[in-house]
C-alpha positions in Angstrom: 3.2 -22.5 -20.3 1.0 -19.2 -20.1 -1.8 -20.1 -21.9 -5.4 -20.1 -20.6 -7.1 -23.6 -20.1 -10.7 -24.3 -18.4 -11.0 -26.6 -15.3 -11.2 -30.0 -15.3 -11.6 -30.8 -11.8 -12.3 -29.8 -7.9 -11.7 -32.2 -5.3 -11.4 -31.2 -1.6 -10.2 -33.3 0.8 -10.4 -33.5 4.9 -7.4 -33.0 7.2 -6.9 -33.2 11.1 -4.0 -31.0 11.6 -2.6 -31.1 15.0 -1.1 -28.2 16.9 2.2 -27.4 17.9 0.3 -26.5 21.6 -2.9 -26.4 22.8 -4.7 -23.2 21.7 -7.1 -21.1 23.8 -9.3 -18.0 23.7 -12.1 -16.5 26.0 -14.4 -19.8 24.3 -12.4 -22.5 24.5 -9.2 -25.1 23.8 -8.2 -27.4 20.9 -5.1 -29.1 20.1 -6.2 -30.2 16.3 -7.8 -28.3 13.6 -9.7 -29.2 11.0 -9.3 -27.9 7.6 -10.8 -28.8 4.6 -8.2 -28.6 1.3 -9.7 -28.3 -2.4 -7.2 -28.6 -5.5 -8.8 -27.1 -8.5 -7.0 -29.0 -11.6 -6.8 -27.3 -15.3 -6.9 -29.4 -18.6 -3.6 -29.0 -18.8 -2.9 -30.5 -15.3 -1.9 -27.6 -13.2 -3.2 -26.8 -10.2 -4.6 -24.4 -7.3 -5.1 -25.0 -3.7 -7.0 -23.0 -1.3 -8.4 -24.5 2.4 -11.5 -24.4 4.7 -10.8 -23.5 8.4 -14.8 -23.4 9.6 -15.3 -21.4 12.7 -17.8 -22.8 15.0 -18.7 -18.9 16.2 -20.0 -18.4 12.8 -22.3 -21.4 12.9 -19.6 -23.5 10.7 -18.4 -27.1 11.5 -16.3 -29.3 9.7 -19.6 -31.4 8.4 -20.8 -28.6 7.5 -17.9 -27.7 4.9 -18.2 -31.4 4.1 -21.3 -31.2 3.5 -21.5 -28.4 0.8 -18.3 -28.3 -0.8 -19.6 -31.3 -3.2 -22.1 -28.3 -4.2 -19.4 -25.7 -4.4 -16.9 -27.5 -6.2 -19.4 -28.4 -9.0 -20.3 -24.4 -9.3 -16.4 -24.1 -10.3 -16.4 -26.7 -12.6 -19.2 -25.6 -14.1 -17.8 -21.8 -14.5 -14.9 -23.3 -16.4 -12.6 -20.7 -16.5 -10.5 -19.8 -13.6 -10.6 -16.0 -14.5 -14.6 -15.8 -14.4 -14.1 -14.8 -10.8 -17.5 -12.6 -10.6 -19.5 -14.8 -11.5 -17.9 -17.4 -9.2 -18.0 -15.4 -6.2 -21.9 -14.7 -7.1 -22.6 -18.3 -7.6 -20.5 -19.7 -4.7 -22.6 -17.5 -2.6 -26.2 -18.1 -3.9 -25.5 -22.1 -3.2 -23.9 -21.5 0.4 -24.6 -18.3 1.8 -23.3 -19.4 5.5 -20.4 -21.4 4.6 -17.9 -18.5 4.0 -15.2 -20.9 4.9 -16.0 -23.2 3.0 -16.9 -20.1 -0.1 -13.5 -19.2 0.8 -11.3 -22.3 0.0 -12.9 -22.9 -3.4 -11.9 -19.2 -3.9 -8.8 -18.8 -3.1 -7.8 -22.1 -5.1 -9.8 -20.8 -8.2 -7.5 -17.5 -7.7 -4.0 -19.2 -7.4 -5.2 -21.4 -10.9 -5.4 -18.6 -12.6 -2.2 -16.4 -11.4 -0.2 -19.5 -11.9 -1.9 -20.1 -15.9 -0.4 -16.3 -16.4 2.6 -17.3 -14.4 2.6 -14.2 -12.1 2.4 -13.9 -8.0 -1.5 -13.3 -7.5 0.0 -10.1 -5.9 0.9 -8.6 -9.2 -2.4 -8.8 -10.8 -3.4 -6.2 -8.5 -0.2 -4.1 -8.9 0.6 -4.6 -5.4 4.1 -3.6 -4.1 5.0 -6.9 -2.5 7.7 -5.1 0.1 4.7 -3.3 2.0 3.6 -6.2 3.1 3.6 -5.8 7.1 5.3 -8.3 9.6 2.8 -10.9 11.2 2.1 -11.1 15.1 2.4 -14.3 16.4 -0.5 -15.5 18.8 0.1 -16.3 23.0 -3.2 -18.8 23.6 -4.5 -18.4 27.5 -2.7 -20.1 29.9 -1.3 -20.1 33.4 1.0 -16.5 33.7 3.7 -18.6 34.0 3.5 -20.4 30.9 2.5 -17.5 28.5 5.1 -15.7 29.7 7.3 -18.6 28.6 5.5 -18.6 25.4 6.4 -15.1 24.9 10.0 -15.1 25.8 10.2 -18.3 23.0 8.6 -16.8 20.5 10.4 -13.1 21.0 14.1 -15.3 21.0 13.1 -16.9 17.5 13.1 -13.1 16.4 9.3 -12.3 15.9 8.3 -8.7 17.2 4.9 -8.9 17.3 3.0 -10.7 19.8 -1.1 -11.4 19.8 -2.2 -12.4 23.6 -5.1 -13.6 24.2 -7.1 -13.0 27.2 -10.6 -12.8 28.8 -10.0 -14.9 32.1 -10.6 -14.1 35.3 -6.6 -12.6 36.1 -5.6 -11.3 32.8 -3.9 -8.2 34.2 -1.4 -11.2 35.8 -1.2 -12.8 32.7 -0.6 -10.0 30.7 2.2 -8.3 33.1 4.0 -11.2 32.9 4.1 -11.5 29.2 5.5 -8.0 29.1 8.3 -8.9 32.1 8.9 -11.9 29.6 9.1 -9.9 26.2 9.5 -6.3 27.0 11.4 -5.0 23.5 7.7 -6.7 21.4 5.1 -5.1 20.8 1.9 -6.1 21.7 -1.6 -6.7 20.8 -4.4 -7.6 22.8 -7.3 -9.8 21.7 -10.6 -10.3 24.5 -12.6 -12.6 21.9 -15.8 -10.6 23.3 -15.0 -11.8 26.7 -15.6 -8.5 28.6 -18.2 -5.7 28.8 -17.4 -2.3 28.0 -16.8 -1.3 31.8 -14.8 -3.7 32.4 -12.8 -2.9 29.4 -12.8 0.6 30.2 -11.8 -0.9 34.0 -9.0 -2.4 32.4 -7.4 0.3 30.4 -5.1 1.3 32.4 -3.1 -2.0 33.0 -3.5 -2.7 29.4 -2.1 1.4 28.9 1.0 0.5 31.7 1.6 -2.7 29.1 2.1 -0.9 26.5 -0.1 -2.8 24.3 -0.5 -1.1 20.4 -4.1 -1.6 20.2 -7.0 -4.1 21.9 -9.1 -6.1 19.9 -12.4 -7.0 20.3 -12.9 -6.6 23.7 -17.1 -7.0 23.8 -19.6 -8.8 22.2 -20.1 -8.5 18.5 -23.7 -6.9 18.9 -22.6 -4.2 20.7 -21.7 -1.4 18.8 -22.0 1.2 21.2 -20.0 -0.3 24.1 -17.3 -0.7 21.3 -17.3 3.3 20.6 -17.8 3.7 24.2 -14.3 1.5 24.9 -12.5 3.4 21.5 -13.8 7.1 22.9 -12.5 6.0 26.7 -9.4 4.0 26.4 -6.3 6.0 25.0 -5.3 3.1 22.4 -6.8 1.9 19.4 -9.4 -0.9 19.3 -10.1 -3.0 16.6 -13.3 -4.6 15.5 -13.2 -8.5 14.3 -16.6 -10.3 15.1 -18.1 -6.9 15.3 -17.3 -6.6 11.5 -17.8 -10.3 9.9 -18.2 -8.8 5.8 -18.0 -5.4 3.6 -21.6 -4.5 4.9 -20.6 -4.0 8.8 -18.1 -1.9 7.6 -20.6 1.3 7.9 -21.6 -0.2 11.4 -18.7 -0.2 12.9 -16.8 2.8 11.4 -17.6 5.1 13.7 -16.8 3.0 16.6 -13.8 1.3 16.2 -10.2 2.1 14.7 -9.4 -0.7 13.0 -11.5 -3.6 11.5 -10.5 -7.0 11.1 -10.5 -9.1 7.9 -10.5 -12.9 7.4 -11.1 -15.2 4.1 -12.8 -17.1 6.3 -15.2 -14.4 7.6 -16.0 -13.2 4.5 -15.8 -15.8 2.1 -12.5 -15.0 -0.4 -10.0 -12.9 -2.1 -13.2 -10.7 -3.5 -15.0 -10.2 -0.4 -11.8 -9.3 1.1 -11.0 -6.9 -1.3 -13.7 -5.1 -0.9 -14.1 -5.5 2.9 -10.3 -3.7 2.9 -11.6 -0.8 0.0 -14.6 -0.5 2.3 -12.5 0.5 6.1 -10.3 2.6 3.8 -13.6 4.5 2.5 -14.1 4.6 5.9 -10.4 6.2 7.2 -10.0 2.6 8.8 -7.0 0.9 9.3 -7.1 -2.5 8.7 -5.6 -5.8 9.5 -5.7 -9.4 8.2 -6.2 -11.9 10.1 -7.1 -16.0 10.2 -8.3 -18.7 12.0 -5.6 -22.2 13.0 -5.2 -22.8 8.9 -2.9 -24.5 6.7 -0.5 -22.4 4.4 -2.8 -23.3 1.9 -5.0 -20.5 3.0 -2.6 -18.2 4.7 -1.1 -18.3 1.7 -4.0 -16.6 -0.1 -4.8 -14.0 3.0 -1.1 -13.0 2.6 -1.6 -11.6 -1.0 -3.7 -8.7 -0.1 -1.1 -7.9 2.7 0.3 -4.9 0.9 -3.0 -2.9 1.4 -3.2 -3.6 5.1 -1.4 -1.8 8.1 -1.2 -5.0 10.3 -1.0 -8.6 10.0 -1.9 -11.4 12.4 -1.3 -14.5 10.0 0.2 -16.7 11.8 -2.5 -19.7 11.6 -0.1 -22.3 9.9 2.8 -21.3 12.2 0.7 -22.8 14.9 0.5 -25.9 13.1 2.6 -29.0 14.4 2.2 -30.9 10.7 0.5 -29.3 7.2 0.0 -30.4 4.2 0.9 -27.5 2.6 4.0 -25.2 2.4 5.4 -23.0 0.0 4.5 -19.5 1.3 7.2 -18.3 3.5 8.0 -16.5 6.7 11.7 -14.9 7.5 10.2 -15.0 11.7 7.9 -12.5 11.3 8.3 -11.0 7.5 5.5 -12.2 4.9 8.2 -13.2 2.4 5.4 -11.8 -0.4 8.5 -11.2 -3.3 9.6 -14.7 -3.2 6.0 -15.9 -4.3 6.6 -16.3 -8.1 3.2 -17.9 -9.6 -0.2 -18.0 -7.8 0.0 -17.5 -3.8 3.2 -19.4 -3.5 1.3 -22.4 -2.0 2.3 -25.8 -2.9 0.8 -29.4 -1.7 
């Protein structure tokens, strides 16, 4: 069944996930996350998923998904039809312009609807060439040396070749080094989470250069685009921009400061915001990469569909996950398994 049929119904729901390990970064620890999961529902019965991963660094918290999805899920039943996505972006954003997350779920659910009413990959209505999809780094939290480097050796034995490490600690050239004595055939990718000022990154540039790390991300505060240029000009890797560069707009701000600019559905707010967030670095001569937050598949899911315009991937979020809800995009280690998705994102619940 192809035909198109209006929505009937939006629910969300709220989900403690727990972890497969506690997860840090420069701001903190958790061994749960909290997603929020909304099923958009057609006439006909079928339906689309999509889910809220708030970020508290972007003044999001679970309660306050909670609190205006009711508002958001009544702007897509109200829209009707699954393909009036401009309008829905527009009005999703008038009613919760600081709730991308939450903007986000309702988006990405709408979206796989309405790939799944033409029976097609959400890929294809794009024209995207599923194989150029890039493989997925999979994230090292902060921890003792000893136990990332663990971590590392673990992770690099189950076959994935891309490793994330996190740092901004008070010894991360110690944790870092031993990472690389654990996993020296991966590459690797640095993230600070704004954790250190631009001499100190510049400081650390060559221990991060003796790693052999492929590019550091993030490595000062958001606001502070000219120790991020000063770090890119002075360091002899690329550096990305995340925080720095939350929607399409700080595209211009960062471009001539960083390399590489950071997308997530959850930063933005959804599949349009990222869309033009990516057309935007490319305007730019940016690379790009897509990232996430600790999510369920049911959002990776919907991340992973723009995948073929990006250079790098860090999507791991739902790999991190102990238990989820959701399944149905795949991963072959580190391979987005994009051409195997044959309606909507390839998310089920």
């Amino acid at each position: 069944m192809t035909a198109d049929s209006p929505i009937a119904s939006v629910d969300f729901e709220r989900v403690e996930l727990p972890l497969a390990r506690e997860f840090t970064i420069a701001r903190g620890t958790t061994s749960t996350a909290t997603n929020h999961l909304v099923t958009v529902t057609d006439e006909t019965g079928r339906t689309g998923v999509g889910a809220a991963a708030p970020a508290a660094y972007y003044d999001e918290t679970p309660d306050s998904v909670e609190s205006v999805l009711p508002e958001l899920c009544a702007v897509a039943e109200a829209i009707e039809s699954p393909f009036a996505q401009q309008r829905l972006e527009r009005e999703l954003l008038e009613a919760a312009p600081g709730e991308a997350a939450a903007r986000a779920a309702v988006s990405v659910a709408v979206h796989d609807l309405a790939a799944k009413q033409r029976a097609e990959p959400l890929y294809q209505q794009w024209g995207l060439d599923p194989t150029l999809a890039p493989a997925t780094s999979y994230t090292v939290g902060i921890d003792s040396p000893e136990e990332m480097a663990a971590q590392a050796a673990e992770i690099a034995e189950h076959g994935y070749p891309i490793l994330k490490v996190k740092l901004g600690t008070d010894n991360d050239q110690e944790r870092l080094e031993a990472v690389r004595e654990a996993a020296p055939e991966v590459r690797i990718r640095v993230d600070a989470n704004c954790a250190w000022s631009p001499d100190e990154a510049i400081e650390n540039a060559a221990w991060l250069h003796s790693c052999d790390i492929e590019f550091l991300e993030q490595p000062v505060i958001a606001d502070d685009t000219e120790g991020l240029q000063r770090v890119t000009q002075e360091t002899p890797f690329p550096v990305a921009a995340d925080e720095s560069c939350v929607t399409a707009a700080d595209v211009g701000t960062v471009a001539d400061a960083v390399d590489i600019v950071v997308v997530k559905l959850m930063k933005c707010g959804g599949i349009r915001p990222a869309l033009r967030q990516i057309e935007a670095a490319h305007a730019h001569g940016l690379s790009v990469m897509l990232g996430c937050m600790v999510e369920s598949n049911a959002a990776i899911a919907g991340a992973a569909q723009l995948s073929p315009l990006v250079s790098y991937a860090d999507l791991d979020g739902s790999l991190l996950l102990a238990e989820d809800p959701c399944s149905g995009f795949e991963f072959e280690t580190a391979t987005l398994k994009l051409a195997n998705v044959t309606h909507g994102t390839g998310a089920v619940r």
